[in-house]
C-alpha positions, 0 to 999 in steps of 0.5 A, spaced: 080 506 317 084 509 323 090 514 324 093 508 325 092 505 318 097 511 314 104 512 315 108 518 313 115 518 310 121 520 313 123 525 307 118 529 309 123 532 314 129 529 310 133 536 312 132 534 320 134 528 324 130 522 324 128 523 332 125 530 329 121 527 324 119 521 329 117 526 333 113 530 328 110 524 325 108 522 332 105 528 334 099 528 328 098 521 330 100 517 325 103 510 328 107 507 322 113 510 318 116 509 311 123 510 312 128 513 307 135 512 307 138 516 300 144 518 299 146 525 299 139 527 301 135 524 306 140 518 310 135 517 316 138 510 317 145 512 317 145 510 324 144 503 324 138 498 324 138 498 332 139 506 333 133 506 328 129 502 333 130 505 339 128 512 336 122 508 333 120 505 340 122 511 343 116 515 339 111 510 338 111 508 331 113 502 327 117 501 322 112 499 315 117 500 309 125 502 308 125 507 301 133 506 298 132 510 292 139 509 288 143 502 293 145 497 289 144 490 290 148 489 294 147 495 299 140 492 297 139 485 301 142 488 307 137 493 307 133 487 306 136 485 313 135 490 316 128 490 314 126 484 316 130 485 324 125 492 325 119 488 323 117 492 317 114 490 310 116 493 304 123 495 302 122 501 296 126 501 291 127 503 283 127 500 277 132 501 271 132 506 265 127 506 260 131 501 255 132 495 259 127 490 258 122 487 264 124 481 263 132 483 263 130 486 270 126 480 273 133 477 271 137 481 276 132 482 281 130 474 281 135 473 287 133 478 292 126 477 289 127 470 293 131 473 299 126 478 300 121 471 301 126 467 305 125 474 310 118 474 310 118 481 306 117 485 300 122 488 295 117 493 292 119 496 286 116 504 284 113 505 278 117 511 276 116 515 270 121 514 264 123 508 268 122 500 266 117 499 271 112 505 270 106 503 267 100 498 269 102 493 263 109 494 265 107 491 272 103 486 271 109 484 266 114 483 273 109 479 277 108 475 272 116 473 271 117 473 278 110 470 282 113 469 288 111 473 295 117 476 296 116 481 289 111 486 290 110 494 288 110 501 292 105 504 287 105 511 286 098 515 283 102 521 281 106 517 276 100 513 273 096 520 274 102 522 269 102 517 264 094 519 264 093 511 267 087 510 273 090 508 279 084 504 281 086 499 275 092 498 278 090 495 285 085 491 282 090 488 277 096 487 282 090 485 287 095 481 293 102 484 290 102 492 292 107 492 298 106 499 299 101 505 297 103 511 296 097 516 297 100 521 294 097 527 290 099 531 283 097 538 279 101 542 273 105 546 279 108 539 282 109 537 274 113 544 273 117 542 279 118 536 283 120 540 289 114 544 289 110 540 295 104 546 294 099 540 290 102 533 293 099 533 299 093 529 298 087 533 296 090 539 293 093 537 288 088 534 281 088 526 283 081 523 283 082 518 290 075 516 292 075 511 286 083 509 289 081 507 296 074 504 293 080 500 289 084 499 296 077 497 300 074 492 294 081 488 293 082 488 300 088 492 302 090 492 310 096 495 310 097 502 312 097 508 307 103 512 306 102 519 306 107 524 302 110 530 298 116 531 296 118 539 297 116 539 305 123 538 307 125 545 305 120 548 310 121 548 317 117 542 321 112 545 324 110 547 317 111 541 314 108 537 321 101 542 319 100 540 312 101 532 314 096 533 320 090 536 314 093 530 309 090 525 315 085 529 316 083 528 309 085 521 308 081 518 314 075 522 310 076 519 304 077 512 308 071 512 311 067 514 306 069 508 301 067 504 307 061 507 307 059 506 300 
């Protein structure tokens, strides 16, 4: 797998603008970016879908997902619009508090569910700790409740990591409905602080990826692999832009040997 199959997060350099981030995740190679558009925290699609745009044409990129932690469903289906006029896939999303049940869930997101389809992309839903959607079980569950194209998943490792479940077993279980993947690391100082970025970046921290990308390669994933750690935004960019640049380094060894194998 090439550069060009991984994609970073905006977050990354969610204290700069987003012709920074675009600038920085550019100049490591990376050809694709996720997006975030968070309020009161990183808000890189605050100037509107065509402003977007020219700032991704500007520096090469394409736009693989949109992450809007927090919108509600109506800020949702726009985004969703939004999403499918920049030629991205996935729009990130969560789920709901631990005491909904998955099928009350499907329920409400079954509309847009079906909006996402009509507009060629995905509504993928984080498998968040402490969250309706957090397991490997809970997922299936969802996919089950809604088949459709337009309903799939931004799988993260460090919360199946957290919940002591294999990432490699979700891929396989959720073979054609991940919508976006996260490759994404974890250990005990991320644990203690969320915000401490020092375990994330890939190979640093105690996830086990080789299993993951055999997963990904046996089950025929194809879309680009999204590079994260949350923390980073606090450094200076140049700072941030280093440990991404070691973080694809990795990812690009850890791809071809699972091709190899």
């Amino acid at each position: 797998m090439a550069a060009s199959g991984f994609a970073a997060s905006t977050v990354l350099y969610g204290e700069q603008s987003l012709e920074r981030a675009c600038a920085e995740i550019a100049s490591v190679g990376i050809g694709a970016v996720d997006v975030w558009h968070v309020r009161g925290w990183c808000e890189h699609l605050a100037g509107g879908a065509a402003a977007v745009g020219e700032t991704l044409r500007r520096h090469g990129l394409r736009l693989e997902a949109i992450s809007a932690f927090g919108a509600s469903d109506a800020e949702l289906e726009v985004l969703l619009s939004d999403l499918a006029l920049l030629g991205g896939r996935a729009l990130v999303t969560g789920s709901t508090p631990p005491d909904v049940t998955v099928a009350r869930f499907a329920s409400r997101m079954a509309i847009l569910a079906a909006r996402a389809a009509e507009l060629g992309v995905s509504l993928a839903i984080e498998n968040h700790g402490h969250a309706t959607i957090d397991s490997i079980d809970s997922m299936a569950e969802l996919a089950s409740l809604l088949p459709g194209a337009g309903l799939g998943f931004a799988l993260a490792p460090i919360h199946l990591w957290a919940r002591g479940q294999r990432t490699e077993d979700a891929i396989r279980r959720l073979r054609g409905r991940i919508a976006f993947m996260y490759i994404w690391d974890w250990g005990p100082t991320a644990q203690t602080n969320w915000k401490d970025p020092q375990e994330q970046f890939v190979g640093t921290g105690r996830i086990d990826f080789p299993p993951i990308f055999a997963a990904l390669r046996e089950t025929g994933y194809d879309r680009p692999l999204g590079l994260f750690a949350h923390g980073p935004e606090h450094w200076p960019p140049e700072r941030t832009t280093e440990h991404l640049r070691v973080a694809l380094r990795r990812a690009e060894a850890l791809a071809e040997d699972a091709a190899r194998a």
